[in-house]
N, C-alpha and C positions, 0 to 999 in steps of 0.2 A: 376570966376571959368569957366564959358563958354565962349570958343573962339569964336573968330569972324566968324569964316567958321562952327558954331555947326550945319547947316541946312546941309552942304554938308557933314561934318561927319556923321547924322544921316540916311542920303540916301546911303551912299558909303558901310558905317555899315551893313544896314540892307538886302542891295544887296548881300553883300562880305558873311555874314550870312547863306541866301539861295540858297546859290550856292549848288550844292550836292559835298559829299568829303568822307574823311573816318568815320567821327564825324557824317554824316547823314545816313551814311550806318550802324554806330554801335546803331545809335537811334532806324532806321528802326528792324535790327537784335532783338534786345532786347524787341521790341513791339509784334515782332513776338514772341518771346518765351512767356513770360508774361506779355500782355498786357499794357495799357498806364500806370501803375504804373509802369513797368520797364522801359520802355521808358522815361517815365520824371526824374525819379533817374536819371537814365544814365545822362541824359542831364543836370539833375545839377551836377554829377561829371564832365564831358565837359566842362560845363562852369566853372566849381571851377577852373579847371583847367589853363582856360584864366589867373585868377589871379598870378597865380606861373610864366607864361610869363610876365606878367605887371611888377614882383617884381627886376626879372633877368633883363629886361630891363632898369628899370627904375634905377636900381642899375649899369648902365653901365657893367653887364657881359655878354649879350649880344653881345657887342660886340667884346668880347671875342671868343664867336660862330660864331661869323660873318666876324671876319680874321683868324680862326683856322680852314682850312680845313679837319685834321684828325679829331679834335674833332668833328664837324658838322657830318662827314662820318658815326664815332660812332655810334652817338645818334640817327642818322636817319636806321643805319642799325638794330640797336635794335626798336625802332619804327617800322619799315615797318616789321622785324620777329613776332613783339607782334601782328602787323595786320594781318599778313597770318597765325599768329597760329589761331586766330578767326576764322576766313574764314575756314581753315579745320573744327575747329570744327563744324561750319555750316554744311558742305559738310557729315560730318561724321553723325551727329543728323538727316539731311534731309536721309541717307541710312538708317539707322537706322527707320526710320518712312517708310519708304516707302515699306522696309522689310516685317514691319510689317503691314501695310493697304493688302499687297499679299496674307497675311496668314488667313486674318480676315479682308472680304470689311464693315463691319459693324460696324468697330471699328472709333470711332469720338476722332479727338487730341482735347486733353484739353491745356490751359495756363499752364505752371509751375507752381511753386510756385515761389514768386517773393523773394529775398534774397538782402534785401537792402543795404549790404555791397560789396556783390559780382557785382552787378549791377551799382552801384558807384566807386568802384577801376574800376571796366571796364572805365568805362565813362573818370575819370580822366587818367587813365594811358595814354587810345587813345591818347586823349589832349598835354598832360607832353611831351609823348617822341618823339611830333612831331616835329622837330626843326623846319622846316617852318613857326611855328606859332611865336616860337621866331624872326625869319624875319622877320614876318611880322610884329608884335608891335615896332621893331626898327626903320623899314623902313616906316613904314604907318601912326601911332600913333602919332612922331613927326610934323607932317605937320598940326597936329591940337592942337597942345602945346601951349600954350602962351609963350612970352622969357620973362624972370626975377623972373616967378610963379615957386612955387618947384615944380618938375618934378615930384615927387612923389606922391602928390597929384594929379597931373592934370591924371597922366596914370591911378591911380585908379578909381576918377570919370571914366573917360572915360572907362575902363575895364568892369566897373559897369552898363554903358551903353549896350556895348555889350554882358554882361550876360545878362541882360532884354531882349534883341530883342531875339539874341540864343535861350535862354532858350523858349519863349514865341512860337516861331517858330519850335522848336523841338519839343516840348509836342503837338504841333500842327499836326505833324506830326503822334508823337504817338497818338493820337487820329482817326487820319485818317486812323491808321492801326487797330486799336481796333472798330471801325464801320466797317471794312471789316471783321470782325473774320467770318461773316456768309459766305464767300466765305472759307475762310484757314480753317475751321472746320475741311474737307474732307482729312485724312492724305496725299493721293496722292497729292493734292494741294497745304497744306502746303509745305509738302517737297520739289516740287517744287520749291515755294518760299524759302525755305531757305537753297535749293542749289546754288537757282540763286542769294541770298544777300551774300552767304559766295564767290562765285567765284569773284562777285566785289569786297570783301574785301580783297583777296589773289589779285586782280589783282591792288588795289590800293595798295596794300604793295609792291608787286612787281613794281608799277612804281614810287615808294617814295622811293628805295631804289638802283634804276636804276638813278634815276634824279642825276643831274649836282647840 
């Protein structure tokens, strides 16, 4: 089951992983709103996610998306609108708060309430409707296949690999933003913050849906 390159897999993995993208910016978002419960849902819809690309892949329609330039176009302009509609809503939530911190400096933001379906379709949709990620299990995935083994097997382990580290590293994250709530208490700070997570998330839709 394990390739002969599984050490260079597991480091390329778990680099490619913590790179920051829109998947850490919607973990970030979501930790902000309701704390590392939100943030870890999300990230196992993220990572559920991975799996619906292993399946497409690994079923060769992939690369279907991968010589059909209109369809690719689609997916990714619906993808990068599902990401800048986030982003507003951030931008919208942070005026919203900030509104109100002007009106009443005494008032302390609270977490949400965490809604674990709604925090989960977030997570996976991110995921789904990013076609890049389809690329990238086409393009990447194989080179640590074994030849003769089913394909289906082998992307799944491996998929399964990279839900563990994801996953492990996102809740990580979320954590690290639920140990700062003592700084984002302060509504004017939060807001802050989650003007400044929603404009990266319009600015990475807009440059995912600008890309080549």
């Amino acid at each position: 089951m394990l390739p002969d390159n599984f050490g260079e897999f597991l480091i390329a993995i778990t680099i490619l992983s913590m790179i920051p993208g829109a998947d850490t910016m919607m973990v970030i978002r979501n930790s902000i709103r309701g704390g590392i419960v939100d943030g870890a849902i999300t990230s196992a819809g993220i990572c559920t996610g991975l799996f619906f690309h292993a399946a497409i892949s690994g079923c060769g329609l992939a690369l279907i998306l991968y010589n059909s330039a209109q369809l690719y176009h689609f997916i990714k302009i619906i993808g990068a609108f599902y990401i800048v509609w986030l982003g507003a809503q951030n931008l919208w939530d942070a005026k919203k708060r900030y509104t109100t911190a002007l009106q009443d400096e005494n008032i302390v933001a609270q977490s949400e309430p965490v809604i674990i379906s709604r925090s989960f379709r977030e997570g996976i949709l991110s995921n789904v409707l990013n076609p890049k990620t389809a690329i990238f299990y086409i393009t990447f995935m194989p080179q640590f296949m074994r030849a003769g083994a089913d394909p289906l097997t082998q992307i799944f382990f491996l998929t399964s690999i990279h839900f563990a580290i994801s996953f492990i590293w996102q809740c990580l994250l979320a954590s690290i933003i639920e140990k700062a709530k003592q700084v984002m208490t302060a509504p004017k700070s939060r807001s802050f913050i989650e003007a400044t997570a929603g404009s990266i998330l319009i600015g990475l839709g807009i440059r995912l849906a600008a890309s080549e």
